[in-house]
VMD Tcl script that builds the backbone (N, CA, C; Angstrom):
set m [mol new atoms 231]
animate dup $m
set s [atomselect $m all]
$s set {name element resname resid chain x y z} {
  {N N UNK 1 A 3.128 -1.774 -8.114}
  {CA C UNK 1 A 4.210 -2.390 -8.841}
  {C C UNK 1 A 5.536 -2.213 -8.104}
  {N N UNK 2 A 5.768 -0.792 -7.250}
  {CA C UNK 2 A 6.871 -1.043 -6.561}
  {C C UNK 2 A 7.437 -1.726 -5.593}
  {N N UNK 3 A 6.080 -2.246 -5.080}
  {CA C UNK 3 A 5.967 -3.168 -3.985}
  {C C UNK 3 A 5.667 -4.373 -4.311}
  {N N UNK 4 A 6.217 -4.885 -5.844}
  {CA C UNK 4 A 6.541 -6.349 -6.277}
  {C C UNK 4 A 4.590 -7.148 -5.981}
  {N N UNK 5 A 3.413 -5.965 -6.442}
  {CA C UNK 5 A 2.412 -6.810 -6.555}
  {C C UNK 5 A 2.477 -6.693 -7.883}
  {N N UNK 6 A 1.600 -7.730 -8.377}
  {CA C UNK 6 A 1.366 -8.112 -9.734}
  {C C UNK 6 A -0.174 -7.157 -9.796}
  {N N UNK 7 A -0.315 -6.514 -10.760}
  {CA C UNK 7 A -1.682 -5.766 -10.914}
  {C C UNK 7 A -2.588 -6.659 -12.370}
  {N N UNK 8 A -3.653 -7.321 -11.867}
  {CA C UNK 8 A -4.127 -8.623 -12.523}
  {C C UNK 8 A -5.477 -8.143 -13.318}
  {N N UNK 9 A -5.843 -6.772 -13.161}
  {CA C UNK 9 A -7.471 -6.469 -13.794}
  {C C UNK 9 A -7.358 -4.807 -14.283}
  {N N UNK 10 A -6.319 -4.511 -14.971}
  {CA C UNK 10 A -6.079 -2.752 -15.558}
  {C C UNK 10 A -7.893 -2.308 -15.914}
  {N N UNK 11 A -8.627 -3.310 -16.020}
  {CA C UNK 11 A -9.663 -2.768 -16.327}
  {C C UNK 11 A -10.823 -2.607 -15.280}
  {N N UNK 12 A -11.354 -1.488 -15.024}
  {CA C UNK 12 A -12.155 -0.978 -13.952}
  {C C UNK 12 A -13.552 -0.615 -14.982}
  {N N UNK 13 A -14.408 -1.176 -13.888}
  {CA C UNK 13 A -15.606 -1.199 -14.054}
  {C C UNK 13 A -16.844 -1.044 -12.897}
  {N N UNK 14 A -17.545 -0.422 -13.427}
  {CA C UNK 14 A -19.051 -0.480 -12.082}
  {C C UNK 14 A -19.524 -1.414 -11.854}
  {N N UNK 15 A -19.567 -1.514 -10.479}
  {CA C UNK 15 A -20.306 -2.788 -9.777}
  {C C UNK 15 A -21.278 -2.691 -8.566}
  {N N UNK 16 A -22.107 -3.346 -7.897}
  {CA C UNK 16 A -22.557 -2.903 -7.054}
  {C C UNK 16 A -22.725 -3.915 -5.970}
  {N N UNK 17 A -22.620 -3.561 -4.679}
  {CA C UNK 17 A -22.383 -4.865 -3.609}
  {C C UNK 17 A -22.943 -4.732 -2.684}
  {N N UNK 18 A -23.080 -6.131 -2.558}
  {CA C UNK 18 A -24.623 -6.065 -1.248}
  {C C UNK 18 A -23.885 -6.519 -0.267}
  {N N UNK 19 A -23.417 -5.593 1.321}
  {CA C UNK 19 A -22.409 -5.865 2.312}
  {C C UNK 19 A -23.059 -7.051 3.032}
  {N N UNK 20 A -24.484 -7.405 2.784}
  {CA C UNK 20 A -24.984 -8.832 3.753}
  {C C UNK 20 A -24.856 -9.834 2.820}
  {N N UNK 21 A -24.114 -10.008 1.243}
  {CA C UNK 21 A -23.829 -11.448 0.939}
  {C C UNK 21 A -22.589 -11.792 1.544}
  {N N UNK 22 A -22.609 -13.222 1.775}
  {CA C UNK 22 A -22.188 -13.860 2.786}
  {C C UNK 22 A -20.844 -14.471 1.791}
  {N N UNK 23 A -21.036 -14.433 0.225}
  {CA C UNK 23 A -19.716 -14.370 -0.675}
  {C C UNK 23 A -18.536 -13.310 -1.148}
  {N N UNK 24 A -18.669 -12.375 0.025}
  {CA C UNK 24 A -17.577 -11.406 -0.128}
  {C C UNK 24 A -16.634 -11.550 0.524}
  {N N UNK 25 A -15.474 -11.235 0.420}
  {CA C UNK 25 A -13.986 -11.465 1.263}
  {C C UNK 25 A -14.330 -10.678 2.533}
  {N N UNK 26 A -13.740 -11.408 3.411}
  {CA C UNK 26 A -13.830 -10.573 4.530}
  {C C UNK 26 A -13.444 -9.773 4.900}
  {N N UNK 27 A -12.218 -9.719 4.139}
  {CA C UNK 27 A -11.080 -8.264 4.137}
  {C C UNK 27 A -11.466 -7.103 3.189}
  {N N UNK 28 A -12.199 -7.422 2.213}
  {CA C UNK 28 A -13.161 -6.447 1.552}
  {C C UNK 28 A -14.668 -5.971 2.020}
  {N N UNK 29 A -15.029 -6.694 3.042}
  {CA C UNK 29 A -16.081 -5.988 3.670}
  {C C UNK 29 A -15.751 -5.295 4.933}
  {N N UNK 30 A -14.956 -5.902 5.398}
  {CA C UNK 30 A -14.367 -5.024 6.863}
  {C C UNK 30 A -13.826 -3.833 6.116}
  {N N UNK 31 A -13.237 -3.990 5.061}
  {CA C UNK 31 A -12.571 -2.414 4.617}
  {C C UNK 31 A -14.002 -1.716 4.137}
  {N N UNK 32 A -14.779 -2.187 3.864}
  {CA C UNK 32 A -15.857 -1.071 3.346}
  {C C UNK 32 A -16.862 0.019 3.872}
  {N N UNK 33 A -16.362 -0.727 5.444}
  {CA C UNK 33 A -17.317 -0.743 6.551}
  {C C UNK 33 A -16.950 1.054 6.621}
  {N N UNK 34 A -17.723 1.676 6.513}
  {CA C UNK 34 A -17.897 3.102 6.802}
  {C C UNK 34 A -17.865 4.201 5.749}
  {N N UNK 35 A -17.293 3.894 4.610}
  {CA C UNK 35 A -17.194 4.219 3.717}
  {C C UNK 35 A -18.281 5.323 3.087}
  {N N UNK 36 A -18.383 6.393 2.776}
  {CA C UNK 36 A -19.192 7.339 1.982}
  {C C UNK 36 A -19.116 7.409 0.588}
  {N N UNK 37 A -20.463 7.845 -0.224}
  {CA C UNK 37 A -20.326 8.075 -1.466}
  {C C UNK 37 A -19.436 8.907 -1.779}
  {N N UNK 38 A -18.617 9.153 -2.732}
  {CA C UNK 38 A -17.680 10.038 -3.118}
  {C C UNK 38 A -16.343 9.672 -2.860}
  {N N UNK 39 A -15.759 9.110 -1.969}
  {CA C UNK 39 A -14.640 8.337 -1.406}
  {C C UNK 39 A -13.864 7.560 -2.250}
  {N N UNK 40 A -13.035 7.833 -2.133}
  {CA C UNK 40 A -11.805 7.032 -2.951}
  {C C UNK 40 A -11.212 6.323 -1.425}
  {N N UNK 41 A -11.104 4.492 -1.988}
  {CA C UNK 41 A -10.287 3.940 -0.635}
  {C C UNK 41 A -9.367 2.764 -1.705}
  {N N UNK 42 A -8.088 2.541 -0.572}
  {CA C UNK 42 A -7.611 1.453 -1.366}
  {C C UNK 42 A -7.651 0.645 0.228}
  {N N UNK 43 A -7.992 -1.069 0.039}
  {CA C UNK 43 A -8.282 -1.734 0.696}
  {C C UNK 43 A -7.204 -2.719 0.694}
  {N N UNK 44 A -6.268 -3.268 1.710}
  {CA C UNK 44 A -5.408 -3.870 1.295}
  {C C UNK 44 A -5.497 -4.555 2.556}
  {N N UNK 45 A -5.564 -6.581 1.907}
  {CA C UNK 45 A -5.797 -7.164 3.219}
  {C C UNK 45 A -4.739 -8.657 3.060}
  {N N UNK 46 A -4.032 -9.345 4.026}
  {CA C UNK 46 A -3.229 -10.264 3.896}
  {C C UNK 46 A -4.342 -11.381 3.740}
  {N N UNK 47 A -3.850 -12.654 3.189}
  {CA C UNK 47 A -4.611 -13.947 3.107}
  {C C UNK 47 A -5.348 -14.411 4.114}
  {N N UNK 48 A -5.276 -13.989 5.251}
  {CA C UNK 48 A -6.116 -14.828 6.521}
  {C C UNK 48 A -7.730 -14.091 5.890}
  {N N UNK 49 A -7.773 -13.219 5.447}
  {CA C UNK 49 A -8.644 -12.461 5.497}
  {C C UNK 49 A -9.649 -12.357 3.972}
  {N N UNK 50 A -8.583 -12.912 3.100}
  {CA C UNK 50 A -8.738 -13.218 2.021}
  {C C UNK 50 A -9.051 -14.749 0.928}
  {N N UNK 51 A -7.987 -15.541 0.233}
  {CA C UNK 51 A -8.839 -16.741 0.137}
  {C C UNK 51 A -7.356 -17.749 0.798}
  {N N UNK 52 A -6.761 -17.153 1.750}
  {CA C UNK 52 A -6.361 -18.024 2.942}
  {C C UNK 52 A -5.232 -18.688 1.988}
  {N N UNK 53 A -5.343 -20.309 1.898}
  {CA C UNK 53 A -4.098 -21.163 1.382}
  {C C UNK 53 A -4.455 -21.985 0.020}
  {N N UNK 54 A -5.676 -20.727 -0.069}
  {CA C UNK 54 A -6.205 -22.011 -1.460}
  {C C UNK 54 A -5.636 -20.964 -2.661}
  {N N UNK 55 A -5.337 -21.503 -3.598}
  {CA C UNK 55 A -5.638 -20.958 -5.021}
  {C C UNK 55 A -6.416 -20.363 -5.818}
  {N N UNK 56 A -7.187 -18.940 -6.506}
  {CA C UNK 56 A -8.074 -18.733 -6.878}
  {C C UNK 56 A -7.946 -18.434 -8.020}
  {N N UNK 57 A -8.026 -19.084 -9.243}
  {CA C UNK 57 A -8.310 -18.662 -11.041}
  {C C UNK 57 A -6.402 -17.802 -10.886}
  {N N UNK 58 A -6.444 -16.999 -11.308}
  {CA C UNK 58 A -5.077 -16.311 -11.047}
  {C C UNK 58 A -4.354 -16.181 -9.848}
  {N N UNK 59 A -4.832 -16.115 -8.800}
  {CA C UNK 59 A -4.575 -15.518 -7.646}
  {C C UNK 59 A -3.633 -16.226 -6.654}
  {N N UNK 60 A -2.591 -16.510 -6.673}
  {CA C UNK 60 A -1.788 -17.971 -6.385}
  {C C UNK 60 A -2.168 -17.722 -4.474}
  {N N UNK 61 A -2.230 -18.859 -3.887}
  {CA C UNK 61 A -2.524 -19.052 -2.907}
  {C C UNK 61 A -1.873 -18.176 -1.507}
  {N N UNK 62 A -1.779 -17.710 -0.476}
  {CA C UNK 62 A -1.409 -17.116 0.434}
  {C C UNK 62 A -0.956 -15.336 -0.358}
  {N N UNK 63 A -1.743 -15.087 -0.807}
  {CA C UNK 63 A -1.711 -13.895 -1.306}
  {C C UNK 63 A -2.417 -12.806 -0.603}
  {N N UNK 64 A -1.541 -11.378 -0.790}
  {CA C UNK 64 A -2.408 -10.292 0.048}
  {C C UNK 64 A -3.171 -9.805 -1.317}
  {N N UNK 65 A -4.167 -9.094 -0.366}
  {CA C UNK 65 A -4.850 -8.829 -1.752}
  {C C UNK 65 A -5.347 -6.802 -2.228}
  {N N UNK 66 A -4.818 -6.259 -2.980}
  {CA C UNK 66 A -5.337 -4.613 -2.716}
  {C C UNK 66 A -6.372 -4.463 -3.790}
  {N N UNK 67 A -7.544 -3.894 -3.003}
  {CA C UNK 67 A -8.436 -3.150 -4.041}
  {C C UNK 67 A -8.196 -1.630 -3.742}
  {N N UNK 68 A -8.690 -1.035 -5.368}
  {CA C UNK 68 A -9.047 0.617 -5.000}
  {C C UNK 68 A -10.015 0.379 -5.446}
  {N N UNK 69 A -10.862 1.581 -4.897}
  {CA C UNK 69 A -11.977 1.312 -5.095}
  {C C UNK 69 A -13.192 2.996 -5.014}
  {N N UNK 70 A -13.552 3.410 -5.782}
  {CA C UNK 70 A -14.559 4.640 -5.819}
  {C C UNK 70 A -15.663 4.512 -6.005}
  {N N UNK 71 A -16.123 4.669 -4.528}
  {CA C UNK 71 A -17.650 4.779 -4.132}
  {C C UNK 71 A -18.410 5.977 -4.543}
  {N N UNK 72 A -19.306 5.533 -5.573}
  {CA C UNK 72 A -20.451 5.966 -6.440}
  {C C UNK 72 A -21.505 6.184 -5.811}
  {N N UNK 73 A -22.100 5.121 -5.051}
  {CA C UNK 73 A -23.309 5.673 -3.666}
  {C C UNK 73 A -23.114 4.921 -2.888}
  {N N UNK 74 A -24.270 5.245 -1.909}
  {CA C UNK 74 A -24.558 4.027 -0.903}
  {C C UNK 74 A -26.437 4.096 -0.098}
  {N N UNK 75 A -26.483 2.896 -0.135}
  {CA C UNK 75 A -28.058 2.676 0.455}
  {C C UNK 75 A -27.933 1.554 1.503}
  {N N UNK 76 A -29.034 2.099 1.976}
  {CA C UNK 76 A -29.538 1.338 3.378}
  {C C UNK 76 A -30.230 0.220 2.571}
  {N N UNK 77 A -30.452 0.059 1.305}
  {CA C UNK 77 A -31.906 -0.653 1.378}
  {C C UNK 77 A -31.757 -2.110 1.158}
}
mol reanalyze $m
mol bondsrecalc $m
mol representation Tube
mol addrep $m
């Protein structure tokens, strides 16, 4: 908030993500890349990396985008 982002989802929830679908941001999988269970990361990536010059549901177009994010596990499988 001090840095004039808008915070769009106060609500956090478990999820789980498969790093070979080919529908994840790219700036959210490059940030995930190494990541351990237990880890707290915040991922913060400009629009090239994100959904670029388009518009998404809320997300007004050329937007950077920050996740935090706490890793619960991780598998090879």
């Amino acid at each position: 908030e001090s840095s004039n982002f808008a915070l769009t989802d106060p609500d956090y929830s478990l999820f789980e993500v498969n790093m070979m679908e080919t529908e994840m941001l790219e700036g959210l999988r490059n940030g995930l890349i190494g990541v351990k269970a237990g880890e707290e990361c915040e991922i913060l990536f400009n629009a090239k990396y994100g959904y670029g010059n388009r518009t998404f549901g809320i997300i007004p177009a050329n937007s950077a985008l920050l996740y935090r994010i706490w890793v619960v596990g991780v598998s090879n499988e």
